[in-house]
C-alpha positions in Angstrom: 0.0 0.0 0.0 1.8 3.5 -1.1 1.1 5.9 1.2 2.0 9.6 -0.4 1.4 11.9 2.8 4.4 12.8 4.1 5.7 13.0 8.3 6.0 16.1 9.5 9.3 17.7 9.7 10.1 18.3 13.3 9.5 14.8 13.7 11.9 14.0 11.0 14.6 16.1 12.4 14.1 15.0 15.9 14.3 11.2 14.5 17.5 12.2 12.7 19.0 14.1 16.1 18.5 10.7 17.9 20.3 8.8 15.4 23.2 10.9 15.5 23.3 11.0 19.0 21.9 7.2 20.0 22.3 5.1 16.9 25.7 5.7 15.2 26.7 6.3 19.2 29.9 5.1 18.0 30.5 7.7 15.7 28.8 10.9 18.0 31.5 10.3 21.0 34.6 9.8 19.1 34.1 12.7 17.3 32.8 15.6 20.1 35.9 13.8 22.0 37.8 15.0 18.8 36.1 18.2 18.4 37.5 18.9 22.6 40.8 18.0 21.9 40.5 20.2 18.9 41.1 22.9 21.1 44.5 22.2 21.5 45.2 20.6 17.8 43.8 21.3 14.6 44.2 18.2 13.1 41.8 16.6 16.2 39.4 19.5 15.1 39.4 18.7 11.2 39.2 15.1 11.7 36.1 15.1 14.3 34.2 17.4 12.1 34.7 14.8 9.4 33.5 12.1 11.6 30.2 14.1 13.1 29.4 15.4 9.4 29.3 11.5 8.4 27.4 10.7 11.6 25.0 13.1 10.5 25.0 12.0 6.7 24.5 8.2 8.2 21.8 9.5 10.4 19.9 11.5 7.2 20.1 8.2 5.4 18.6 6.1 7.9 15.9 8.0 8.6 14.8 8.5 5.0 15.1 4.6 4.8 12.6 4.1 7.8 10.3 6.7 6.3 10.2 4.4 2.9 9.6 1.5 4.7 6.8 3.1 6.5 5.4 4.9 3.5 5.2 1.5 2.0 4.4 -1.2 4.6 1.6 -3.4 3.9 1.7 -4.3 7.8 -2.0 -2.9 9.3 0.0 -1.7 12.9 2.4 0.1 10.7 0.0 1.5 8.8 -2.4 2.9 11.4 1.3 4.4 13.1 2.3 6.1 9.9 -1.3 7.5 9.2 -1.1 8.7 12.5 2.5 10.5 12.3 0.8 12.4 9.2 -2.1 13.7 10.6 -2.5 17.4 11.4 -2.2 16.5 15.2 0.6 14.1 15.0 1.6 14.1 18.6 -2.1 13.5 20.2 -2.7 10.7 17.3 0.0 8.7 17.9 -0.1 9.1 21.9 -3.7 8.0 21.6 -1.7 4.6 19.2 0.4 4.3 22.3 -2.4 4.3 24.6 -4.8 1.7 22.9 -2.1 -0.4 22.0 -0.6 -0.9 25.4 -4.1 -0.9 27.1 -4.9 -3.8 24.2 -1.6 -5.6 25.7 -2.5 -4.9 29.0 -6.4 -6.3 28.4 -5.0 -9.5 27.0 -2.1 -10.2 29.8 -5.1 -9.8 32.4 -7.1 -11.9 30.4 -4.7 -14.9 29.9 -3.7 -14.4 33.7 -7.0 -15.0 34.7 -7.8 -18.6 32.4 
């Protein structure tokens, strides 16, 4: 199912932010540990921009890769989670996602507890 709406861009960016930062972790610390002992060297300095500005070109890429995969999921739970990230109210719809889907868990745990 192509889905052509498109997800709104401070949630993009803030996706992207925590890739650079969480998911290419490995790449973030080395280079702001670089970028401090860039104060002192300017070959540190040089060399930890290079490594953050590919952090962040990873993190771009990554992100535009889940959006695809979203956009195009045939998966019904994927679906109702992308339809709600491009809603005019993005942040209410896909709290009220959350919500249902946990208190759906939560039924069916209390439900299988009790058989």
């Amino acid at each position: 199912m192509k889905n052509n709406k498109k997800i709104p861009a401070g949630y993009f960016v803030m996706c992207v932010l925590m890739n650079f930062v969480g998911h290419f972790f490995y790449l973030f610390f080395p280079g702001v540990f670089l970028l401090f002992l860039g104060l002192f060297s300017p070959a540190c300095r040089k060399i930890g921009f290079v490594i953050l500005a590919a952090d962040m070109l990873f993190s771009v890429i990554d992100q535009i890769r889940i959006v695809n995969s979203m956009k195009n999921s045939d998966n019904p739970d994927v679906a109702d989670v992308y339809n709600a990230l491009t809603s005019d109210d993005w942040v209410q719809s896909v709290k009220d996602i959350v919500d249902d889907k946990t208190n759906n868990m939560k039924n069916n745990h209390d439900e299988n507890k009790t058989e």
